[in-house]
C-alpha positions, 0 to 999 in steps of 0.5 A: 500500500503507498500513501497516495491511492492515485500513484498505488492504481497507476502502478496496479495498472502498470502505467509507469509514465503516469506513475512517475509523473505523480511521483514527480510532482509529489516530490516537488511539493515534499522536497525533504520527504525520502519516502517519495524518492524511495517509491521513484526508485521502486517505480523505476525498477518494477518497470524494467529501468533497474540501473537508474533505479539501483543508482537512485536507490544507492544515492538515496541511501547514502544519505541515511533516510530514518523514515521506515517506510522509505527503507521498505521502499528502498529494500524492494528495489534493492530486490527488484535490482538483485543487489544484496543490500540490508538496508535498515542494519546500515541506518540503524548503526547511525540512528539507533532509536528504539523505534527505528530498530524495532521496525527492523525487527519486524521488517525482518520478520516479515521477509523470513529474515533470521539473520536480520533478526538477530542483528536488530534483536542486538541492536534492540538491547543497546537501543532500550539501554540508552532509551529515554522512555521506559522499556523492558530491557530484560525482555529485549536481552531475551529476545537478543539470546532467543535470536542468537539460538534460532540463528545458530540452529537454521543458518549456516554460519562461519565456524567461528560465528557459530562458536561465538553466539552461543556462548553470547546468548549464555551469557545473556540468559544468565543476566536475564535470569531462569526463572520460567520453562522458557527461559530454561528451554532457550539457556539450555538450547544456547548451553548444548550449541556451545558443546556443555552438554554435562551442564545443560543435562544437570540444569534440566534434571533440577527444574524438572524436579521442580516444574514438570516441563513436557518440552524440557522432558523431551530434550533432557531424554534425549541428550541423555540419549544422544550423549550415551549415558544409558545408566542415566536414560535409564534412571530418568525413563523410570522416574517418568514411568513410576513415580510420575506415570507417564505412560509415553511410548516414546519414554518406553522405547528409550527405557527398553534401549536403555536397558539393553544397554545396561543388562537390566531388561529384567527389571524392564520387565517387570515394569512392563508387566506392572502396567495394562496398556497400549503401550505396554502391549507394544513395549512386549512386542518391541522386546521380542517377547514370546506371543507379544504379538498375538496378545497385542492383536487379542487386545487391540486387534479391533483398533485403528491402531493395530496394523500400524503398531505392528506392521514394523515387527509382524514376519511375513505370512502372518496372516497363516497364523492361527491367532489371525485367520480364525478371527477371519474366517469367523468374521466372513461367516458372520452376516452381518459384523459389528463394527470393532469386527469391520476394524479388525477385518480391515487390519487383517487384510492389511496383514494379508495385502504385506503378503500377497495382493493377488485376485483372490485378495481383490476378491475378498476386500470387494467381498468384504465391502459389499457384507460390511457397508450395511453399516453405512445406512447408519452413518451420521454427518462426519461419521468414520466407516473404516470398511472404505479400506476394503476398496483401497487395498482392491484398488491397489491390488488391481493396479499392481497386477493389471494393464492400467489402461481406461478401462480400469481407470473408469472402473476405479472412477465408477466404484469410488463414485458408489462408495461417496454416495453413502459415505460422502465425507471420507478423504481417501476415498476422494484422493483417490478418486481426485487422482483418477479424475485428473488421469482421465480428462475430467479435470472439472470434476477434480476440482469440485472434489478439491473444493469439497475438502474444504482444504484452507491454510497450509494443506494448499501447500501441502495437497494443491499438486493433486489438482496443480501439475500439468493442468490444461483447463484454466486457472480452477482452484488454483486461484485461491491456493496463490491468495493462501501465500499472498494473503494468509502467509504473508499477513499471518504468520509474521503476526505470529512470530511477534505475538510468539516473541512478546507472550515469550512462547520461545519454544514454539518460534524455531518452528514458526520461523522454519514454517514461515521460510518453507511456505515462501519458498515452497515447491508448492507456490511455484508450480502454481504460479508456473501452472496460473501464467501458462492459465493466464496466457492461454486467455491473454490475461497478461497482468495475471502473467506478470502477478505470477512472475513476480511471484518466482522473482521473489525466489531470487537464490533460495532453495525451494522447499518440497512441502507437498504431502505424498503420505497422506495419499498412501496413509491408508491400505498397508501405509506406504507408497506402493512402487508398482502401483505409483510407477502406473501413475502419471508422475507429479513435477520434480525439483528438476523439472520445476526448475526448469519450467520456472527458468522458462518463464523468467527469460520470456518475462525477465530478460533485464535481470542480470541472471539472463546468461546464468539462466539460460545455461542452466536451463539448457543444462536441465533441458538435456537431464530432465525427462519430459513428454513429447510434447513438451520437449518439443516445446521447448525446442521451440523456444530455443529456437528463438534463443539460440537459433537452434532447430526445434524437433518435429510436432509430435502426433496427438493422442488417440483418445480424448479421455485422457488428460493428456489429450488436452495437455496436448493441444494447452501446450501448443497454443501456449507454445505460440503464444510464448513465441508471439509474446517474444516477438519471434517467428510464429508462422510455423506455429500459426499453420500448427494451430490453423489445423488443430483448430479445424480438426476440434470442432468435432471433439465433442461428438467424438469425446461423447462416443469414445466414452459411451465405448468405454462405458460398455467396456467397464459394465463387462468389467465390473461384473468380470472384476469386481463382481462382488461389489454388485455394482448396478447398472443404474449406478454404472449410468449415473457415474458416466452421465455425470462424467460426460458432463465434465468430459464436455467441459473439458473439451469446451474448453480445449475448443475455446483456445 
C-alpha cells in the first residue's frame, strides 16, 4: 500500500509514465520527504529501468533516510535490482532509536529474515539501554539470546560465528535470569550449541524436579540419549514411568534401549508387566517377547491402531497364523459384523495385502465391502466407516497386477463414485478418486472434489499438486491456493512470530520461523504460479502473467522447499507408497523439472535481470537431464529456437483418445507454445499453420469425446461384473457415474475448443 491511492492504481495498472509523473510532482511539493524518492526508485525498477533505479536507490541511501517506510521502499528495489543490500542494519548503526530498530525487527520478520533478526534483536538491547522512555530491557536481552539460538540452529554460519553466539546468548540468559520453562528451554538450547552438554543435562534434571516441563522432558531424554549415558536414560525413563506415570511410548522405547544397554531388561520387565496398556502391549512386542504379538492383536486387534503398531515387527505370512485367520474366517461367516469386527477385518487384510495382493485378495476386500457397508445406512454427518479400506487395498491390488489402461481407470472412477454416495465425507476415498479424475480428462470434476475438502491454510501447500501439475483447463482452484501465500502467509504468520516473541512462547518460534521460510519458498507456490501464467496466457490475461512472475522473482537464490504431502495419499491400505502401483501413475513435477519450467518463464518475462546468461545455461543444462513428454520437449525446442537459433524437433502426433488428460495437455501446450513465441516477438508462422489445423480438426471433439466414452462405458459394465463382481455394482449406478462424467468430459473439451 503507498500513501497516495492515485500513484498505488497507476502502478496496479502498470502505467509507469503516469506513475512517475505523480511521483514527480509529489516530490516537488515534499522536497525533504525520502519516502517519495524511495517509491521513484521502486517505480523505476518494477518497470524494467533497474540501473537508474539501483543508482537512485544507492544515492538515496547514502544519505541515511530514518523514515521506515522509505527503507521498505528502498529494500524492494534493492530486490527488484538483485543487489544484496540490508538496508535498515546500515541506518540503524547511525540512528539507533528504539523505534527505528524495532521496525527492523519486524521488517525482518516479515521477509523470513533470521539473520536480520538477530542483528536488530542486538541492536534492540543497546537501543532500550540508552532509551529515554521506559522499556523492558530484560525482555529485549531475551529476545537478543532467543535470536542468537534460532540463528545458530537454521543458518549456516562461519565456524567461528557459530562458536561465538552461543556462548553470547549464555551469557545473556544468565543476566536475564531462569526463572520460567522458557527461559530454561532457550539457556539450555544456547548451553548444548556451545558443546556443555554435562551442564545443560544437570540444569534440566533440577527444574524438572521442580516444574514438570513436557518440552524440557523431551530434550533432557534425549541428550541423555544422544550423549550415551544409558545408566542415566535409564534412571530418568523410570522416574517418568513410576513415580510420575507417564505412560509415553516414546519414554518406553528409550527405557527398553536403555536397558539393553545396561543388562537390566529384567527389571524392564517387570515394569512392563506392572502396567495394562497400549503401550505396554507394544513395549512386549518391541522386546521380542514370546506371543507379544498375538496378545497385542487379542487386545487391540479391533483398533485403528493395530496394523500400524505392528506392521514394523509382524514376519511375513502372518496372516497363516492361527491367532489371525480364525478371527477371519469367523468374521466372513458372520452376516452381518459389528463394527470393532469391520476394524479388525480391515487390519487383517492389511496383514494379508504385506503378503500377497493377488485376485483372490481383490476378491475378498470387494467381498468384504459389499457384507460390511450395511453399516453405512447408519452413518451420521462426519461419521468414520473404516470398511472404505476394503476398496483401497482392491484398488491397489488391481493396479499392481493389471494393464492400467481406461478401462480400469473408469472402473476405479465408477466404484469410488458408489462408495461417496453413502459415505460422502471420507478423504481417501476422494484422493483417490481426485487422482483418477485428473488421469482421465475430467479435470472439472477434480476440482469440485478439491473444493469439497474444504482444504484452507497450509494443506494448499501441502495437497494443491493433486489438482496443480500439468493442468490444461484454466486457472480452477488454483486461484485461491496463490491468495493462501499472498494473503494468509504473508499477513499471518509474521503476526505470529511477534505475538510468539512478546507472550515469550520461545519454544514454539524455531518452528514458526522454519514454517514461515518453507511456505515462501515452497515447491508448492511455484508450480502454481508456473501452472496460473501458462492459465493466464492461454486467455491473454497478461497482468495475471506478470502477478505470477513476480511471484518466482521473489525466489531470487533460495532453495525451494518440497512441502507437498505424498503420505497422506498412501496413509491408508498397508501405509506406504506402493512402487508398482505409483510407477502406473502419471508422475507429479520434480525439483528438476520445476526448475526448469520456472527458468522458462523468467527469460520470456525477465530478460533485464542480470541472471539472463546464468539462466539460460542452466536451463539448457536441465533441458538435456530432465525427462519430459513429447510434447513438451518439443516445446521447448521451440523456444530455443528463438534463443539460440537452434532447430526445434518435429510436432509430435496427438493422442488417440480424448479421455485422457493428456489429450488436452496436448493441444494447452501448443497454443501456449505460440503464444510464448508471439509474446517474444519471434517467428510464429510455423506455429500459426500448427494451430490453423488443430483448430479445424476440434470442432468435432465433442461428438467424438461423447462416443469414445459411451465405448468405454460398455467396456467397464463387462468389467465390473468380470472384476469386481462382488461389489454388485448396478447398472443404474454404472449410468449415473458416466452421465455425470460426460458432463465434465464436455467441459473439458469446451474448453480445449475455446483456445
Amino acid at each position: 500500500m503507498y500513501k497516495d491511492s492515485a500513484i498505488e492504481n497507476a502502478v496496479r495498472a502498470g502505467n509507469w509514465r503516469n506513475a512517475l509523473s505523480l511521483v514527480s510532482k509529489k516530490i516537488k511539493q515534499h522536497p525533504n520527504s525520502s519516502y517519495f524518492y524511495a517509491l521513484e526508485a521502486e517505480i523505476l525498477a518494477l518497470s524494467g529501468k533497474r540501473q537508474e533505479a539501483e543508482s537512485k536507490a544507492n544515492h538515496l541511501l547514502d544519505k541515511l533516510p530514518s523514515d521506515p517506510d522509505a527503507l521498505k521502499l528502498l529494500a524492494n528495489v534493492f530486490d527488484l535490482c538483485e543487489v544484496q543490500q540490508d538496508v535498515f542494519d546500515k541506518v540503524c548503526k547511525k540512528y539507533p532509536s528504539v523505534d527505528l530498530v524495532y521496525e527492523y525487527f519486524t521488517f525482518s520478520v516479515a521477509r523470513g529474515d533470521i539473520l536480520g533478526m538477530q542483528k536488530a534483536s542486538m541492536l534492540l538491547t543497546r537501543a532500550v539501554a540508552t532509551a529515554k522512555q521506559s522499556v523492558d530491557t530484560q525482555l529485549f536481552k531475551f529476545w537478543a539470546a532467543t535470536c542468537l539460538m534460532l540463528t545458530c540452529r537454521c543458518c549456516t554460519l562461519a565456524a567461528s560465528v557459530q562458536k561465538l553466539y552461543p556462548q553470547l546468548g549464555v551469557r545473556l540468559m544468565e543476566q536475564v535470569g531462569l526463572q520460567t520453562a522458557q527461559h530454561v528451554y532457550v539457556y539450555v538450547r544456547l548451553l548444548q550449541l556451545a558443546g556443555r552438554d554435562d551442564e545443560s543435562v544437570r540444569f534440566m534434571e533440577n527444574f524438572l524436579a521442580k516444574e514438570n516441563d513436557l518440552e524440557l522432558k523431551i530434550i533432557y531424554l534425549e541428550t541423555l540419549d544422544r550423549m550415551n549415558e544409558p545408566e542415566e536414560l535409564f534412571r530418568a525413563c523410570q522416574n517418568y514411568l513410576i513415580r510420575l506415570n507417564e505412560d509415553d511410548w516414546d519414554t518406553w522405547k528409550l527405557l527398553i534401549k536403555a536397558a539393553k544397554a545396561t543388562d537390566k531388561l529384567d527389571e524392564c520387565r517387570e515394569l512392563i508387566t506392572s502396567y495394562s496398556s497400549r503401550n505396554t502391549k507394544l513395549a512386549a512386542v518391541e522386546l521380542a517377547e514370546p506371543c507379544a504379538i498375538e496378545e497385542y492383536f487379542h487386545d487391540y486387534g479391533a483398533k485403528l491402531c493395530c496394523f500400524t503398531d505392528l506392521k514394523p515387527y509382524v514376519q511375513k505370512g502372518v496372516f497363516k497364523e492361527p491367532f489371525l485367520k480364525n478371527r477371519y474366517d469367523a468374521i466372513v461367516s458372520l452376516k452381518k459384523p459389528t463394527l470393532e469386527q469391520v476394524i479388525s477385518a480391515v487390519n487383517i487384510m492389511k496383514f494379508r495385502a504385506l503378503d500377497a495382493r493377488d485376485k483372490q485378495f481383490v476378491a475378498d476386500c470387494c467381498m468384504l465391502y459389499n457384507k460390511t457397508k450395511s453399516h453405512l445406512d447408519c452413518l451420521e454427518e462426519f461419521d468414520y466407516f473404516p470398511g472404505y479400506e476394503f476398496l483401497i487395498l482392491a484398488m491397489e491390488a488391481s493396479i499392481e497386477h493389471s494393464n492400467f489402461g481406461l478401462e480400469l481407470i473408469y472402473s476405479l472412477i465408477v466404484i469410488l463414485e458408489e462408495a461417496l454416495v453413502k459415505n460422502k465425507y471420507e478423504f481417501h476415498l476422494k484422493l483417490w478418486l481426485m487422482r483418477l479424475y485428473t488421469i482421465a480428462n475430467l479435470q472439472p470434476a477434480a476440482d469440485e472434489l478439491y473444493r469439497s475438502l474444504k482444504i484452507k491454510f497450509v494443506q494448499h501447500d501441502t495437497l494443491s499438486h493433486l489438482i496443480g501439475t500439468r493442468r490444461s483447463i484454466g486457472a480452477g482452484p488454483l486461484v485461491e491456493v496463490a491468495k493462501f501465500y499472498t494473503q494468509n502467509v504473508q499477513r499471518e504468520i509474521p503476526h505470529m512470530i511477534i505475538s510468539g516473541f512478546q507472550s515469550t512462547a520461545m519454544n514454539k518460534l524455531q518452528g514458526f520461523v522454519e514454517l514461515y521460510n518453507r511456505l515462501n519458498t515452497s515447491f508448492s507456490k511455484i508450480s502454481t504460479a508456473v501452472e496460473l501464467i501458462r492459465a493466464y496466457r492461454l486467455k491473454d490475461d497478461q497482468k495475471g502473467v506478470e502477478e505470477q512472475v513476480s511471484v518466482l522473482r521473489s525466489l531470487r537464490d533460495q532453495e525451494i522447499s518440497d512441502n507437498r504431502d505424498f503420505k497422506t495419499f498412501w496413509d491408508c491400505g498397508v501405509h506406504e507408497r506402493l512402487a508398482e502401483v505409483d510407477s502406473k501413475l502419471p508422475q507429479y513435477y520434480t525439483g528438476d523439472h520445476l526448475r526448469l519450467l520456472m527458468l522458462r518463464e523468467l527469460l520470456i518475462y525477465d530478460p533485464e535481470s542480470r541472471k539472463t546468461n546464468e539462466r539460460k545455461k542452466e536451463l539448457l543444462e536441465l533441458y538435456a537431464k530432465v525427462r519430459l513428454s513429447e510434447i513438451e520437449k518439443w516445446s521447448f525446442s521451440v523456444l530455443l529456437q528463438h534463443f539460440e537459433n537452434t532447430e526445434p524437433l518435429p510436432l509430435p502426433p496427438k493422442p488417440d483418445t480424448m479421455l485422457s488428460s493428456e489429450f488436452n495437455y496436448y493441444h494447452a501446450v501448443v497454443v501456449d507454445t505460440y503464444k510464448q513465441v508471439a509474446f517474444l516477438k519471434g517467428n510464429t508462422r510455423d506455429l500459426k499453420s500448427i494451430l490453423t489445423n488443430l483448430r479445424n480438426e476440434n470442432r468435432e471433439y465433442k461428438s467424438m469425446a461423447r462416443k469414445q466414452l459411451e465405448e468405454v462405458r460398455k467396456k467397464v459394465k463387462v468389467s465390473l461384473k468380470n472384476n469386481f463382481k462382488e461389489l454388485d455394482i448396478s447398472d443404474n449406478s454404472i449410468s449415473t457415474a458416466f452421465a455425470k462424467m460426460r458432463q465434465h468430459l464436455d467441459s473439458s473439451i469446451a474448453y480445449l475448443q475455446g483456445l
